[in-house]
N, C-alpha and C positions, 0 to 999 in steps of 0.2 A: 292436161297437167295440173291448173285450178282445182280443176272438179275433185282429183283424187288427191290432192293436200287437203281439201275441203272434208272429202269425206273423211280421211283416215282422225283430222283433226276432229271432226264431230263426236266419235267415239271416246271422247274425253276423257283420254289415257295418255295423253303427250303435253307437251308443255312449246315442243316444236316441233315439224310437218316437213322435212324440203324432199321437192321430186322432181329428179333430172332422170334424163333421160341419150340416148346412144344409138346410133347406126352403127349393127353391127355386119357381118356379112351372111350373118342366120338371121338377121332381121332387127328391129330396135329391140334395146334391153331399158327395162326401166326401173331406178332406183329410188329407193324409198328411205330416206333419212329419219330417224325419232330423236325426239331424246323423251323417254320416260316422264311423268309427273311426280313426283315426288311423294313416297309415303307416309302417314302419322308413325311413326315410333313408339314416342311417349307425349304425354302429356303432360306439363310439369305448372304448377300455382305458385307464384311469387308474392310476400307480403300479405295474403289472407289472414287476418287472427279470427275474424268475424264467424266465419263460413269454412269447413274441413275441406280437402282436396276433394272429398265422398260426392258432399253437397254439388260443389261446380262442376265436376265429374257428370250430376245427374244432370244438369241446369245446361249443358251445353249439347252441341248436335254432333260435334266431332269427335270420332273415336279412333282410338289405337288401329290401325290398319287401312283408314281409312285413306284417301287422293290427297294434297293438299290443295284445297279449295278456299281460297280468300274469301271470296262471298258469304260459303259458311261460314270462315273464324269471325268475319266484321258478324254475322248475327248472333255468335258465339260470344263477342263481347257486350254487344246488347241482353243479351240473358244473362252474361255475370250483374249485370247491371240491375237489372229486375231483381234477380235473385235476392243480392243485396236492400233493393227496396223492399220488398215483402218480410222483410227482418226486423225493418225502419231504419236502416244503415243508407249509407252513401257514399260511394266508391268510386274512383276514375280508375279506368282501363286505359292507360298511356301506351301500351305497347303489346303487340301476340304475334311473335313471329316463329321460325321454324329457322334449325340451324340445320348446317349438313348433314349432321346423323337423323336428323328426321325428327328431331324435340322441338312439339308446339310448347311454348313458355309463353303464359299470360302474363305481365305484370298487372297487379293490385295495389295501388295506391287508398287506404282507406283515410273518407274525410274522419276529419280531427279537427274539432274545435279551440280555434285559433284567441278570439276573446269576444265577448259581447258589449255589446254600446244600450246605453239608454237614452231614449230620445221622449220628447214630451212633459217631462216633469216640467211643475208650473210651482206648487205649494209643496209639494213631498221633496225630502232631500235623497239623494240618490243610494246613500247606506241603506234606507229603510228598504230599496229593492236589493241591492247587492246582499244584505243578511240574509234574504228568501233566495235567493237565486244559487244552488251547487252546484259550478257549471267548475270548470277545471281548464285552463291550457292545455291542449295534450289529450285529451280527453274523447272517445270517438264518437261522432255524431249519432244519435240516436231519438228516434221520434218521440218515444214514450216517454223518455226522459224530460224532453224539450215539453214536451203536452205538461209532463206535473208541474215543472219550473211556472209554467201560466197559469195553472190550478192553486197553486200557492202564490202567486202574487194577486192574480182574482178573488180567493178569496179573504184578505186584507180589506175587501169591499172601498178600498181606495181611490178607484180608477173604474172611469167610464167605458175606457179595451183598454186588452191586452193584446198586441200582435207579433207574431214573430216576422223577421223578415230573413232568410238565412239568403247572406254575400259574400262574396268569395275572402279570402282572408287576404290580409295586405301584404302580409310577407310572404306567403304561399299559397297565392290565388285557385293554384290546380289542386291542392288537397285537404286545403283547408275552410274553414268556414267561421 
């Protein structure tokens, strides 16, 4: 009875397996219970501006018709995630789940820059970096951005480093920076 819940499970089309069985007076009857796994539908992106539905579309391994399969969406959120990096962006994936009709919905959380601190100054007064620095509240994190912000305070030839350190933000540790 094991053996063939085991197998029918293995064929990795069910979500559940039960098998009872009957003495009948033609001999034992044996019943096979399923319940189906669950289909992709749609695919749906929540909170992207960065990256077009197109893009994450490509970047991920689940598609429209496919099983639903948790293992893929967890690596499906790790490539929005990549994705995002090779932009120079930085994103939290809080949530990708699948509703009855069968819609995988990712949510996209994009970091946004929360405010920046200066640390170090000894002789320089802290306006002479603030007038170099066009960073914005609200503003969404981006690398290249961040790289010229230290390009223009390095060269002020003021300062022996320049480093960034990005930490989560205090009012909105999960999206912000």
């Amino acid at each position: 009875k094991e053996q063939a819940r085991q197998a029918v499970m293995k064929m990795g089309y069910f979500d559940r397996v039960t098998v009872s069985h009957q003495i009948t007076d033609e001999g034992a009857e044996v019943l096979i219970e399923v319940v189906e796994r669950q289909r992709i539908e749609k695919i749906t992106f929540v909170g992207n501006t960065v990256l077009a539905d197109e893009e994450l579309l490509e970047a991920i391994l689940t598609r429209v018709g496919h099983l639903v399969d948790e293992n893929i969406i967890a690596k499906d959120i790790t490539r929005i995630l990549g994705a995002y990096q090779r932009k120079g962006y930085l994103c939290n994936v809080p949530s990708a789940e699948v509703d009855k009709f069968g819609v995988l919905t990712f949510i996209i959380n994009e970091m946004r820059i929360e405010s920046y601190e200066t640390e170090g100054l000894t002789r320089t007064r802290k306006w002479v970096v603030d007038r170099q620095i066009k960073l914005e509240p609200g503003q969404l994190y981006r690398d290249t951005v961040i790289r010229d912000q230290v390009t223009r305070l390095r060269q002020l030839g003021l300062f022996e480093e320049v480093r960034v350190e990005p930490r989560p933000g205090k009012i909105d540790p999960e999206n912000s920076i």
